[in-house]
N, C-alpha and C positions, 0 to 999 in steps of 0.2 A: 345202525351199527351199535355193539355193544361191547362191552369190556368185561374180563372173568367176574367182575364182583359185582355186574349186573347192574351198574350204572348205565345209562344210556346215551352217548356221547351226540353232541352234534351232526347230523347226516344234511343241514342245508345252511346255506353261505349266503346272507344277502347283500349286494354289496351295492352304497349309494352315492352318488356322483354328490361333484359337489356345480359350485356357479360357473357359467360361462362353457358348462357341457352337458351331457345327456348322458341313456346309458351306452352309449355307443362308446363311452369310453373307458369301456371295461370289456370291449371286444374279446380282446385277447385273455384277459383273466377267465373269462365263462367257460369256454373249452379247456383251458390249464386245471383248472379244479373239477372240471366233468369227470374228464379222466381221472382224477383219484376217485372219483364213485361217490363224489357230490350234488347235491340238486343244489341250482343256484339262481338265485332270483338278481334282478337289477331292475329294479321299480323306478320307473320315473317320476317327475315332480308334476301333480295333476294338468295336463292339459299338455304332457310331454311326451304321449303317446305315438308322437308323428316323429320322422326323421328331421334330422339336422336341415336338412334343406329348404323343408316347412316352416318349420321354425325361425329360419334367417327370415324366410318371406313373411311371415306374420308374428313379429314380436309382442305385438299386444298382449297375450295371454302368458308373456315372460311378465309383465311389466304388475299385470295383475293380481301375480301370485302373492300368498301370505304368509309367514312360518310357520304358526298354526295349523293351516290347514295342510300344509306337507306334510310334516308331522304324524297329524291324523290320520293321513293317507300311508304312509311310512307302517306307522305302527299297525293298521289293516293287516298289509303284507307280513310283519313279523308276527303277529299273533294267528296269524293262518297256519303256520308250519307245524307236523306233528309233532314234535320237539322246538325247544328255543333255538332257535339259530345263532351263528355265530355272525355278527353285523361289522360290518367293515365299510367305511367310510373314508371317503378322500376330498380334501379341502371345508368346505361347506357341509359336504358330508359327514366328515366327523364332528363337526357340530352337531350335527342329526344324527348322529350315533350315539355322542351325548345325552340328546334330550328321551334318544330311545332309552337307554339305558335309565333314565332318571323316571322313565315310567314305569321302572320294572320288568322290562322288556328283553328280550336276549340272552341265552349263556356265557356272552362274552362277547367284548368291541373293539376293536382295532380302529385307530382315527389316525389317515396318514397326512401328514402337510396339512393340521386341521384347523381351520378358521375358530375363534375362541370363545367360547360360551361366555356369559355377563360376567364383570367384574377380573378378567384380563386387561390389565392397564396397558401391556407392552408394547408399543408401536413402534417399531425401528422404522428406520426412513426409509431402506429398500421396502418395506410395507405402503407405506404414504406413496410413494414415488408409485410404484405399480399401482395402487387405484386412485390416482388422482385424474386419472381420464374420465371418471365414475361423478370425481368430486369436486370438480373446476367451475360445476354449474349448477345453483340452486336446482333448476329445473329438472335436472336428470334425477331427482327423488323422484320424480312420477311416470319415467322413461325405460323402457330396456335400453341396458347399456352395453353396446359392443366394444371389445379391444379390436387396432384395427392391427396389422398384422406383426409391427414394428412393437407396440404396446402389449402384443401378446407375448413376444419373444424375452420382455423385460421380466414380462409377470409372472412367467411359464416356464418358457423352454431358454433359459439363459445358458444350458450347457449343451446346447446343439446349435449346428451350423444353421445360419440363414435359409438354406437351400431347407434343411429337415425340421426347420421349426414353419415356414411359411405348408409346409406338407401337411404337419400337424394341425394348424389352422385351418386351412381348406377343409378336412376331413372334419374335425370334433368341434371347432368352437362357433358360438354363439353367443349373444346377449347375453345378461344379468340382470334382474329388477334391480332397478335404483333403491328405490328404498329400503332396500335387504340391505345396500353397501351404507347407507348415512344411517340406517338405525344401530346397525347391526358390529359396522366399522367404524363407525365417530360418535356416536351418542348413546350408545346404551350406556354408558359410566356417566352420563354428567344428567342422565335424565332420574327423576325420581321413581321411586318404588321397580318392583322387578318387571324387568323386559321380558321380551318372547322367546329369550335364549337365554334366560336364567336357570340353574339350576343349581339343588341342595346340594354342594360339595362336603358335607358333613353324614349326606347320607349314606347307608349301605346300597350297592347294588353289583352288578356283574364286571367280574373285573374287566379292566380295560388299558389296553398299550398304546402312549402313541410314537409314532414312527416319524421322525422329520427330518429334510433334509438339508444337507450342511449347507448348499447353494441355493436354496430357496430364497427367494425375492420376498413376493407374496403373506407369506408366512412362513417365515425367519425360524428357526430354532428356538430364537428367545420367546417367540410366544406361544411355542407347544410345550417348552418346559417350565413357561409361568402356569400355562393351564393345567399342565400336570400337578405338579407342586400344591395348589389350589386346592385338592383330592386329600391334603397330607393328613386332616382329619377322619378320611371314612376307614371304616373297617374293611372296603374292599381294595384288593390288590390294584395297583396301578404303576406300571410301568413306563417308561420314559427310553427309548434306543432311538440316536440319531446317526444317518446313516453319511460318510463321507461324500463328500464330491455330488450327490443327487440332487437337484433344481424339483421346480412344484409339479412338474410332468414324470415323477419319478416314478408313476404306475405303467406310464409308454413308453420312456425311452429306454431306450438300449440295458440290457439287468437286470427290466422289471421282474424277473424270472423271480428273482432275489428277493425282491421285496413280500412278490407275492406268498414266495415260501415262508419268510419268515413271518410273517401274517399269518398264516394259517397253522405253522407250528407253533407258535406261544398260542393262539387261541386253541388249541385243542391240550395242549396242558395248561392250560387255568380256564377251560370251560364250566360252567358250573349250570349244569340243566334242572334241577334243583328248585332254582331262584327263591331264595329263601325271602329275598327283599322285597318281594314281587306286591306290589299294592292292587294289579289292575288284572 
């Protein structure tokens, strides 16, 4: 697709899950943006090629994953596209939307209800409270960690019923490697020199919004607008909209219509295919 002044605007959407789902949870988003005459990728985290049900049955290969090497695998996907994509991330994922971005990566990043790159200090207690099933026991650092259906309704689905949050469960969730939630969620700040989820908040790259919701447990409001905030040095655009009344399931439940719109319309007015910042 192109524009009268022969810019050439985004024509592919990658969108990447975050922990304790697959891409299966962007079902519905795939065909929503097919139909606008999108190509749309949803790459999973390596070794996440098999259904949700594989998955529960063999968490070993949750347990083993790395950031780095998602990452690596991530950014494959986005530098395959004929044009920079516009990437869009949810929890975990906008972390990796982040780190996309910090490689140069992308037109433009959307990071919803996003788990927070190094040097986010904020931890509200609805945060602590939702992964403390993660973090109650040394050992789960070397573990896939499941929410059991009660634990997921806290972390997740706090603004649907019992009956539509244990639905949700059955369908999309899974495990988490431990050691993503204690490096990632409790020690990257107190450990020395830069983690796996640092990035240069001072540098330029593709602008980026993030979207959080006012009833998110998980990740609170207060630590998508620290992370934002963090950005207040770069030269690229960053945006901050949080959205009333929406929990961390705010891509499934009920509206998601809404979100995904508005997702897709800030990134097409501040896409920048360009990438002037581009190092890689």
């Amino acid at each position: 697709m192109s524009d009268p002044t022969g810019t050439t605007t985004p024509d592919t959407i990658v969108l990447v899950h975050g922990l304790w789902m697959t891409p299966r949870s962007w079902e519905h988003w795939v065909p929503y943006y097919e139909e606008k005459g999108f190509t749309v990728l949803t790459p999973g985290y390596p070794g996440f090629e098999v259904e949700v049900e594989e998955l529960r049955e063999d968490p070993e290969r949750i347990a083993r994953l790395t950031v780095p090497e998602v990452v690596d695998h991530l950014a494959q996907v986005v530098q395959s596209t004929p044009t920079p994509p516009i990437v869009i991330g949810h929890s975990f994922g906008g972390t990796l939307t982040q780190l996309l971005l910090a490689r140069g990566l992308g037109s433009v990043g959307v990071a919803i209800d996003s788990a927070p790159t190094e040097g986010v200090r904020v931890s509200p207690l609805s945060q602590a409270r939702s992964l403390l099933p993660a973090l109650r026991s040394p050992a789960n650092r070397h573990r896939a960690v499941a929410f059991t259906p009660e634990e997921f309704r806290y972390a997740f689905t706090n603004t649907l019923s019992e009956e539509d949050s244990l639905r949700v469960w059955e369908r999309y969730a899974i495990a988490a490697p431990g050691h993503w939630i204690f490096e990632y969620g409790l020690f990257a700040n107190v450990k020395p020199g830069r983690q796996e989820t640092w990035v240069d908040y001072d540098a330029d790259r593709a602008p980026l919004l993030f979207v959080a919701g006012e009833k998110d447990h998980i990740m609170p409001p207060s630590v998508n607008r620290s992370n934002a905030r963090h950005y207040h040095r770069s030269p690229a655009v960053t945006d901050y909209v949080e959205l009333p009344g929406r929990d961390h399931w705010t891509c499934g439940a009920p509206g998601w219509e809404e979100v995904a719109d508005l997702a897709l319309e800030w990134a097409l007015d501040h896409a920048r295919v360009d990438r002037p910042w581009a190092t890689v």
